[in-house]
N, C-alpha and C positions, 0 to 999 in steps of 0.2 A: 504493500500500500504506500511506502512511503518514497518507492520506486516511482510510483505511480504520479504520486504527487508533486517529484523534481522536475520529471519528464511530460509530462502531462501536453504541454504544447508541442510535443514535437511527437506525440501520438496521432492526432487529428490527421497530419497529412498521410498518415503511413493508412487509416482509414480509406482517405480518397484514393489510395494506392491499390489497396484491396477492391474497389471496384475497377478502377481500369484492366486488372489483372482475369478478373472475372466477365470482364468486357471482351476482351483479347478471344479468353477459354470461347467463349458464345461466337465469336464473330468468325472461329476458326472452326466450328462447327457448321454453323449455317451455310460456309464456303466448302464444304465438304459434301450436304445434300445433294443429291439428282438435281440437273438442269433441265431436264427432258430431251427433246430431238433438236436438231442442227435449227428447223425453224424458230422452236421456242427460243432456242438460244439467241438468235439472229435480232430476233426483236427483240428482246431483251437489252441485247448491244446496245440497238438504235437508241431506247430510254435511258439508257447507263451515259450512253457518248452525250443525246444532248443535255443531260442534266451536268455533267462535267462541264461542258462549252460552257451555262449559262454562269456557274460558278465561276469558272475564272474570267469570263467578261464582269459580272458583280467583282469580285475581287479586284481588278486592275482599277476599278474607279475606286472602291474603297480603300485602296492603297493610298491614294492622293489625299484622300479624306483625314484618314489619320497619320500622316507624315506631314498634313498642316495642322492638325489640333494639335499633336503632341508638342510641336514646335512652339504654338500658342503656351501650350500648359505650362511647359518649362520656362517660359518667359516671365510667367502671371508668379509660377511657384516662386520666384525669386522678390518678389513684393512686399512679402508679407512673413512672419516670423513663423508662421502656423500651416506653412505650408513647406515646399523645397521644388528644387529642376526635377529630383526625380518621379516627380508623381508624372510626369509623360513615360518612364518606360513600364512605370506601371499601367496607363494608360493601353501603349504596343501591345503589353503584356496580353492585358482584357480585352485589349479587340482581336487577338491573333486567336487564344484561347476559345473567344465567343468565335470566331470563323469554322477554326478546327472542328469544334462541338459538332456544329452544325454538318459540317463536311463528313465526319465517323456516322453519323445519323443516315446522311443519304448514299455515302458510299454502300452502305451494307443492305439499306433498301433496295436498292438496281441490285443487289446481289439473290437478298432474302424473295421478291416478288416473283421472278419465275420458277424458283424452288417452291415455291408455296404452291402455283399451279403446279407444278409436277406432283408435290403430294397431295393438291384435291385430287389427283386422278386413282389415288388409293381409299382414302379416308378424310374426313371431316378432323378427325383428331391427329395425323399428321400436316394435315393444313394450319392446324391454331398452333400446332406447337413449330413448325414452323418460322411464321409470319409473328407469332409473339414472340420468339428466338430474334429475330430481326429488332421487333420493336425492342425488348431486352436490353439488344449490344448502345442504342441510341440511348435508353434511361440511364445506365450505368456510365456510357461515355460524360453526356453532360454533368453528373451529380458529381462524378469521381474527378473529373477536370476541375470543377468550382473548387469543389472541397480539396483539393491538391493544390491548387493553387492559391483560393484564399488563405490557405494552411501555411503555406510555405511564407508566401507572400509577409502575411503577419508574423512566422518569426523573425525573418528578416530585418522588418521595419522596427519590430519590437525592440531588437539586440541594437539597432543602430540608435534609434533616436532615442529612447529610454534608459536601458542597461549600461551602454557604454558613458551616456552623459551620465550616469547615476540620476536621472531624473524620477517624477514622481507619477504611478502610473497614471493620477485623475489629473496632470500638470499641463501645460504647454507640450512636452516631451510626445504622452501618450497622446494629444490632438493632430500634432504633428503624425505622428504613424499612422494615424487613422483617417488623415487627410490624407495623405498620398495614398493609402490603401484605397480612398473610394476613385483613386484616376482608374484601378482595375475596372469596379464598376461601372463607370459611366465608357471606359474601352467595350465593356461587353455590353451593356443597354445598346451604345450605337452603333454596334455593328446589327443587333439582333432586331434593330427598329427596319436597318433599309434590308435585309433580310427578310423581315418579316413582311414588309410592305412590297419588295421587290420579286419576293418568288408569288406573293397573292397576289400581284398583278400577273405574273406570267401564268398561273396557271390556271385565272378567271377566265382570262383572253383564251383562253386555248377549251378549256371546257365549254364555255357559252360557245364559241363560233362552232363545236366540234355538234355542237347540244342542237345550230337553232336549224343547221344546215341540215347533218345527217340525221337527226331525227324527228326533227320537224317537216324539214323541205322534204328529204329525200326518202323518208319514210323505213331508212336502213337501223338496224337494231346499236346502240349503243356500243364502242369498241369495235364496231365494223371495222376491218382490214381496209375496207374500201374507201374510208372517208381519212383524209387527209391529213387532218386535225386530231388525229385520234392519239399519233404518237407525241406531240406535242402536250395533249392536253394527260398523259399518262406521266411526260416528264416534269409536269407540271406538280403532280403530286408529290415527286420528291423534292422539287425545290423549293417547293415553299411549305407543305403540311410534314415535312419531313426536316429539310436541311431548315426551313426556317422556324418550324415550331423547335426543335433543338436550340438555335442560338437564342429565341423569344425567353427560354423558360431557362437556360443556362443565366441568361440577363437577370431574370425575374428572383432566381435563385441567389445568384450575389447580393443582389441591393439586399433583400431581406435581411440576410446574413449582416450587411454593413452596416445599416439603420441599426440596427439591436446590439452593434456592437458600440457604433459611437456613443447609444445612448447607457450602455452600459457602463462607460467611461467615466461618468458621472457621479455612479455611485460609488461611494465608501466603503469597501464591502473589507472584513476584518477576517477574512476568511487563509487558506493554510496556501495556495498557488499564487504568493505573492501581490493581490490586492488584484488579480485579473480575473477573477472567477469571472463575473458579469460579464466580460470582455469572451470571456472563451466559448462560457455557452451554448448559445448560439450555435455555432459551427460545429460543437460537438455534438449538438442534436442532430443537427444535421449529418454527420458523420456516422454515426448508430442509425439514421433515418435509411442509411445508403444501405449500410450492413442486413436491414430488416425489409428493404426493397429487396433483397436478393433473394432471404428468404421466401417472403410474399411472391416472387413471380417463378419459383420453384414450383408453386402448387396450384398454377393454374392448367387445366387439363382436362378436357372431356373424352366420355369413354368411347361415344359413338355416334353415329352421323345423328342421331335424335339427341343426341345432346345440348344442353342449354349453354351455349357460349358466354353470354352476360353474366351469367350464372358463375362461373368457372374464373371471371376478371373479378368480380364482387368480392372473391374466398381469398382472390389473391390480393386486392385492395386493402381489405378493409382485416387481412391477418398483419399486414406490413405496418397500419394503423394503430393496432392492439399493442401490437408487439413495442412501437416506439414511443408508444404511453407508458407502457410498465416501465422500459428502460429510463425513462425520463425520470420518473419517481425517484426511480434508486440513485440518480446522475445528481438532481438536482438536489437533493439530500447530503449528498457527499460533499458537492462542488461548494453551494453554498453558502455561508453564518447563516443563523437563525434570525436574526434581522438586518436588513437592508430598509434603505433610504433613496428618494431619489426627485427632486423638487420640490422638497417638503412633504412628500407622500411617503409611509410608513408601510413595509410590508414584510410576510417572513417568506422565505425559502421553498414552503409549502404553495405559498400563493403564487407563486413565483409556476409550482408544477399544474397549482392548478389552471393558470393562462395557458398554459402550453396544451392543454388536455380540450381549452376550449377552443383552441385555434384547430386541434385535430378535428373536433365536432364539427365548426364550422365548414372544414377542407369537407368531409364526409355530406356533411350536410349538402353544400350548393350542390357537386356530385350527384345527391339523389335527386333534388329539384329539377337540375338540368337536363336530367335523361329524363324525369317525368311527364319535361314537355317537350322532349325532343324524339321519344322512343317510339316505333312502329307498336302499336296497337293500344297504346295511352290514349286519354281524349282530346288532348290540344290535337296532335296529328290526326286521328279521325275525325279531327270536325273540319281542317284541311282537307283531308280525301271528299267529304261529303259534301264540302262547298265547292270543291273542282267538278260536280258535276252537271252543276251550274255555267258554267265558262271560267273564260280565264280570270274574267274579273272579280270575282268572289275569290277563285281561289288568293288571290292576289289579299283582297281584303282580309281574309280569314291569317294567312299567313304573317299579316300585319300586327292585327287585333291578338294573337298569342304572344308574338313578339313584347308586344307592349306589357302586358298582362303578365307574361312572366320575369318580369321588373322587380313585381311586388313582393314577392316570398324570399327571394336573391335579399334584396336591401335589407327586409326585417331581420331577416337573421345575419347579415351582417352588421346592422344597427346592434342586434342584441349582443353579439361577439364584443364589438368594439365595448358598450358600456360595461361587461361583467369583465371583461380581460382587464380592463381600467379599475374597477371595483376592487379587484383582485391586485395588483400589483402597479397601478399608476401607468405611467405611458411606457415606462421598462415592457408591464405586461402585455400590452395591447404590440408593440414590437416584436416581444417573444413570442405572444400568440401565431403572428405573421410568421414566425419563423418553425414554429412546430409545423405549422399547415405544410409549410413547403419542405418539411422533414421527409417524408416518402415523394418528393419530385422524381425519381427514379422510376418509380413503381406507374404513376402518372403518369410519366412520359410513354414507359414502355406502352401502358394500355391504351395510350394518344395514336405510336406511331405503328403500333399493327394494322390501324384502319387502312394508310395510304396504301401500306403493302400487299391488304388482302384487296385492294381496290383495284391498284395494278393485278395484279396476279389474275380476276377477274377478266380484264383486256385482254390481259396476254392470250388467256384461254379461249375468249372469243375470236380473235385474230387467228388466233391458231386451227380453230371449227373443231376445238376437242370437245367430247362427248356430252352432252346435255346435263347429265350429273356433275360432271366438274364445275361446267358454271352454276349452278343449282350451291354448290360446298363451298364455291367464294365469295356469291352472292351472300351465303349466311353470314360468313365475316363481316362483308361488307357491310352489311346495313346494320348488324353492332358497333363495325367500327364508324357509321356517322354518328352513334348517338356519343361514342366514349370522346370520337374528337369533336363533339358539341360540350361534353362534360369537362373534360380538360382543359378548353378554353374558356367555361366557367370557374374552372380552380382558378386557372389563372390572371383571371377579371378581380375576384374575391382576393385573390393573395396582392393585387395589385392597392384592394384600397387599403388595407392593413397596412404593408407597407408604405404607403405613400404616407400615411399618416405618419408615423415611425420616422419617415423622412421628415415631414414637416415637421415634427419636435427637435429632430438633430438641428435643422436648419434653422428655426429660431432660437436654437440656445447657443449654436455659433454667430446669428447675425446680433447676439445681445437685445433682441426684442421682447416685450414681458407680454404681448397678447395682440391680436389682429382685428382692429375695433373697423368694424364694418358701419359705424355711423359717420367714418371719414370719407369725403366724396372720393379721394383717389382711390382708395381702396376699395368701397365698394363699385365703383368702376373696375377694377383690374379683378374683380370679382366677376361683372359681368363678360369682359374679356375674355377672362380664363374659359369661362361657361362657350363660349362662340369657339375656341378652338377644336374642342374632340369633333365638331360641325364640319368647321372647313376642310382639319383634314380628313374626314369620313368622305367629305364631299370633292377633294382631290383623286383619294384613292378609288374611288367608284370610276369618277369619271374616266379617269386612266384607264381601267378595267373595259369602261364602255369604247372609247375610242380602238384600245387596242383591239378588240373582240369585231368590232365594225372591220377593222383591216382583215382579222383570220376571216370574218364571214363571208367578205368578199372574196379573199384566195383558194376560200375551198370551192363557194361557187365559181369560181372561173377555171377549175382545175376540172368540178364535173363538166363544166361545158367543153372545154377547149383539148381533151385529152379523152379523145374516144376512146371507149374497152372499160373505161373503170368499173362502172357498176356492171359489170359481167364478167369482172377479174381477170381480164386479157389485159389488161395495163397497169400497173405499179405509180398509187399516187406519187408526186414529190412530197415525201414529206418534209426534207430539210428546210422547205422554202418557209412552212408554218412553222417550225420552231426558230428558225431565227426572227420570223414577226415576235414572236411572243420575246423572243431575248431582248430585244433591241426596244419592242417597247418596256419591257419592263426596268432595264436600268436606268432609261431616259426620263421614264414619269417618277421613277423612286425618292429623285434627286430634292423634289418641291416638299413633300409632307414630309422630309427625314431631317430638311432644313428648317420647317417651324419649330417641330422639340425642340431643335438646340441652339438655334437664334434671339427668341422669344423673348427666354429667362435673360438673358444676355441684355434684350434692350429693356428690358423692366429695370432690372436690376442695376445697369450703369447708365442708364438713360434718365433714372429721373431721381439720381444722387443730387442734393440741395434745392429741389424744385421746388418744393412744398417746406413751410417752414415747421408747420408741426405734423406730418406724415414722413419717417424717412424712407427710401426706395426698398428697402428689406422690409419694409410692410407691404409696400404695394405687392412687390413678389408675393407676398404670401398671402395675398389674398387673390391672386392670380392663379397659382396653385391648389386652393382649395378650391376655387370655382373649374378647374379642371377638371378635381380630382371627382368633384361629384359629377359633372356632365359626362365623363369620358367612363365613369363605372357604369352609369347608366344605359349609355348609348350603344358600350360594350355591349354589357347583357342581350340588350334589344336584340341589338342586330347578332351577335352569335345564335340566339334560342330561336329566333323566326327563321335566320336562314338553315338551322339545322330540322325544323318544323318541316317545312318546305321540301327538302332534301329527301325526308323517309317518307312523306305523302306519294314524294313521286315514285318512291322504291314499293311502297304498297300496292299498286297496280301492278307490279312486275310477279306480285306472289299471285295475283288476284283479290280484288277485294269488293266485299256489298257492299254494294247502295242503296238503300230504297228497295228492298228487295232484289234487286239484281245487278250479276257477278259482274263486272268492269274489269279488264284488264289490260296489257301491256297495247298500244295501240288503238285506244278507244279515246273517245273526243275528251271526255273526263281526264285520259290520261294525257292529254296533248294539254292540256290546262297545266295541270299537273307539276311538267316539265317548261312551260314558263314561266311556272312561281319560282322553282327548284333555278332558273337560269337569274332571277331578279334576287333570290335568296345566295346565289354563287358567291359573289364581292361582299356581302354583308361578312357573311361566317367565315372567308376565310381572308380576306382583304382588309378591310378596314375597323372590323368587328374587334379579332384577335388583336390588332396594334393597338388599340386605350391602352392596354395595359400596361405596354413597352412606353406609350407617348407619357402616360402619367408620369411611370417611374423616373423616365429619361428626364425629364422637365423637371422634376425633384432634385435627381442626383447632380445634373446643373446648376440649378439653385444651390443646394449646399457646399458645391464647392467655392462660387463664387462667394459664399457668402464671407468668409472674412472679408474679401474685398469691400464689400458694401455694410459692414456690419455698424450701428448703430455710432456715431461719432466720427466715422471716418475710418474706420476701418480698423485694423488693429491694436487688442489690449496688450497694454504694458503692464507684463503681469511681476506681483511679489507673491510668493508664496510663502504661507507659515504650516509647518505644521504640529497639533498639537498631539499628544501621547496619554487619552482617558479614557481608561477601563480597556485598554486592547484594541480601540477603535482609533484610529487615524480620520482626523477630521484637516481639509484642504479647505483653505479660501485664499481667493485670488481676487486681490482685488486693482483697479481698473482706472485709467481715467477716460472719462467720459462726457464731452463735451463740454471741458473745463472742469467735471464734478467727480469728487473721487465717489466710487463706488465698491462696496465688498462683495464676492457671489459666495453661497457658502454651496458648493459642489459635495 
């Protein structure tokens, strides 16, 4: 134990070591399975090669992007006493790492997706274990990458700016480490933001044109060989519901982690690891989170083609769940003193475990909400089916009216999260809650990114004219996996406002601000601002999706036209021509919404330093941010839950489904509705929906970095520290001059 307690910090990364390790073991299995015959493979390729292309076209521009921020960084870090130059390579660090993430996620998709058709052509239960083998190597890559590298990263920074200064952990010393550690962060928010907005463009455009052409116009079955757009809109799945929910949730996973730890910084804690317990936390939840995700996706498994697949994700969910509750108990017991402090709010140890237990409830909870109204045979989705059989315009409306509606249950219970996680242990809590939820991000992800794979795998089969059961056993994946990646981008709406909160407390206790009085006209202006951004850019990223989608739907109509034999399979579409539309538009439009996150905060914040004589601009920020943070959960929600609504309406028709007494199915006017909701649903759920999340947090972790710069008098405290030695407890105060007035903070 008392091994334990020297070493302690240099355990966590050896953690994230054990997933990559167990990443590796998965990803050299799944590379091992049957590929099927020379044509599976063939296709295959072509989705492998263009999802590679579009990557390293994304990459060359993202390279430019962060070889000038970091430059910036290292400029700004040299400013101010609570910062340094090296927070740009920590920056590199977090954008290369959020790349990578993303890149092991879709490398092994194009690998896992035609494996996965090969084993539906055995069994239903070598298909899942398959294509969740796939999704697997992606949870463990992102959680083991974070957790290694924010691991590493913090001892690092820990041994330099603290240890070697003999500094004090709650001092200037430990601010400074913790400022540079968030350039990791906002490296990986901005990668995972044009990521996430760049591959949902490319594979909106490619889906709707593939959607309004070949199965609207041409009346050919979905994943037709014939239609053009088909290979496109299959590599479209990896680049963005694979390579980009990857770096989305590797981003989403850091910041939590950082928010909880700056704010842990704070407190006094009398405990046997050096005065860091609170600091370490965090991460070591998350590191046990990693170990109990591995567990958990061990025992997902059905025995036979009637077996219940959702059924089989739930065992392994919500065991990975359990499991990181109990271990919490015993961790936070250890780790802990029995009381802690932290803004004048009093709490013990316990409360401490009981936050964490409600942030698991809350993770669990939006999860069951979101498939409640996203799942094939619920009644949000069946009163979809039954309004498409009306035309398209109902269905349209109905798929609206759930959208909105399923708002309601998401907010309550994350209203009720936020107040008892606070009740429980102050805004520490309400942080660590955010950081339990994202404790099994592993296990999440896996069950996220088996959808794309059994989605592909489905194409494949179809392109391929393998036997009617095979697609029949991908299809079942399939339409689990829209509802798990509707629910997972629910977790990760939910984890967004926990954390963003969590951010705004770091960020007012660095900008020196005591409260965000929205009776100030700047402020509640930069209130309503913040509120109009999750708008514009929802309404950049749609439009992007629409414009590009207009160009495929044109080229694949002109390829049926102009290129006789196709639809009689004597002629071989182009398809190269569609996927580079979809490349070409999607790093072109990515460039406008990925520059509001991280401009924004920027003119807020240096823009209207001494404008106001009793508003300083680190309020306006922060009332800009929380007008954000509520529009952009909101709008999240929306648009994920109706366009995932939409999505299994239109898969309902493919099983067959009543209406009004009679059966409707694949082909029927009902279903041509159907499939125009599911095409207006496209951009929502997987384009602009799933980025609140990333825009929130991005917009946050910019804020708090600039925030010394603009913090309350001008920017940097001249700090003296004392400290005093009563009853075992180390009490810090720093005090401060501020606008000519000294000031004491007692930390």
């Amino acid at each position: 134990m008392e091994f334990l307690q020297e070493n302690l910090i240099y355990l966590i990364p050896v953690l994230g070591l054990v997933g990559i390790i167990v990443m590796i073991a998965k990803s050299a299995w799944v590379s091992k399975q049957d590929a099927g015959d020379d044509n599976m493979r063939s296709l295959a390729g072509h989705i492998a090669d263009g999802a590679m292309a579009f990557l390293k076209a994304e990459w060359k521009v993202l390279s430019y992007f962060v070889i000038i921020a970091a430059l910036l960084l290292a400029w700004s870090g040299t400013l101010v006493e609570t910062s340094s130059w090296v927070i740009a390579i920590s920056f590199i660090l977090g954008a290369f790492t959020s790349a990578f993430a993303g890149y092991i996620g879709m490398n092994v998709a194009t690998k896992a997706n035609v494996r996965t058709t090969q084993a539906a052509r055995t069994s239903l239960t070598n298909a899942l274990k398959v294509s969740f083998a796939g999704g697997t190597v992606m949870g463990l890559g992102v959680a083991g990458l974070a957790v290694l590298g924010m691991g590493a990263l913090f001892i690092v920074f820990y041994q330099i700016y603290v240890v070697s200064t003999g500094g004090s952990v709650n001092g200037l010393e430990m601010e400074k480490a913790l400022e540079v550690l968030a350039g990791f962060s906002l490296g990986a928010e901005s990668i995972a933001l044009f990521a996430r907005v760049g591959g949902g463009i490319y594979t909106k455009a490619a889906d709707v044109g593939a959607d309004l052409v070949g199965k609207v116009e041409a009346g050919i079955p979905e994943d037709d060989v014939r239609n053009p757009a088909t290979i496109a809109d299959n590599v479209g799945d990896n680049v963005g519901d694979v390579a980009g929910m990857g770096a989305d949730l590797f981003g989403s996973y850091v910041a939590t982690i950082l928010a909880t730890m700056v704010l842990g910084r704070e407190i006094v804690s009398a405990d046997n690891f050096g005065g860091i317990a609170p600091i370490l936390l965090p991460i070591l939840i998350a590191g046990l989170g990693l170990i109990f995700s591995i567990i958990g996706a061990s025992l997902v498994k059905v025995k036979n083609d009637q077996g219940d697949v959702q059924q089989a994700l739930n065992i392994g969910n919500w065991s990975s769940i359990i499991f990181t509750a109990i271990a919490s108990y015993f961790v936070v017991g250890w780790l802990l003193p029995e009381q802690l402090e932290l803004r004048g709010v009093s709490f013990t140890s316990m409360d401490v475990f009981f936050a964490i237990v409600v942030g698991l409830i809350v993770g669990a909870l939006m999860s069951i909400v979101t498939e409640y109204y996203t799942a094939i045979g619920k009644r949000p989705v069946n009163s979809i089916v039954k309004q498409s059989s009306t035309g398209h315009a109902t269905n349209i409306i109905g798929g609206l009216s759930i959208g909105m509606e399923s708002t309601a249950i998401p907010i309550l219970i994350l209203a009720a999260g936020i107040v008892t996680s606070y009740a429980f242990a102050g805004l520490y809590g309400v942080a660590i809650a955010a950081a339990g939820m994202m404790a099994t991000t592993a296990m999440q992800l896996a069950i996220d990114a088996f959808g794309p794979i059994a989605d592909n795998a489905g194409g494949i089969a179809e392109m391929s004219g393998l036997p009617k059961e095979v697609r029949e056993r991908t299809d079942k994946l399939d339409a689990v996996g829209n509802t798990t990646a509707a629910t997972g981008k629910g977790f990760a709406i939910a984890s967004a406002a926990l954390t963003a909160l969590a951010l705004f407390a770091a960020f007012v206790g660095i900008a020196g601000i005591d409260a965000i009085n929205i009776y100030k006209a700047p402020v509640l202006s930069a209130l309503f601002v913040g509120a109009m951004i999750p708008f514009i850019f929802s309404s950049l990223a749609i439009a992007a999706v629409g414009r590009a989608a207009m160009a495929m739907v044109e080229e694949v109509r002109r390829q049926f036209r102009e290129i006789p034999g196709i639809m009689e399979y004597k002629a071989k579409p182009e398809y190269d021509k569609c996927v580079a539309i979809s490349t070409k538009a999607s790093i072109r439009e990515m460039i406008l919404p990925g520059a509001i996150a991280l401009v924004v905060p920027l003119l807020v914040g240096f823009g209207f330093q001494g404008v106001f004589e009793d508003t300083s601009s680190a309020e306006i920020l922060g009332g800009l941010l929380a007008g954000v943070t509520v529009s952009g959960v909101l709008l999240g929600m929306f648009q994920n839950n109706a366009g995932g609504a939409w999505d299994n309406a239109k898969k309902s028709f493919e099983a067959g489904v009543e209406i009004n007494g009679k059966m409707e199915y694949k082909g029927s006017d009902a279903h041509k509705a159907s499939v125009t909701g599911d095409t207006v649903g496209d951009p929502f759920k997987d384009t602009s929906g799933p980025s609140m999340n990333i825009l929130i947090k991005l917009m946050s972790i910019v804020s708090l970095i600039i925030a010394p710069h603009i913090s309350v008098g001008g920017g940097q405290s001249h700090a003296v520290e004392t400290t005093v030695d009563t009853q075992e407890k180390v009490i810090v105060y720093e005090a401060a001059e501020v606008d000519g007035k000294s000031t004491v903070s007692l930390f």
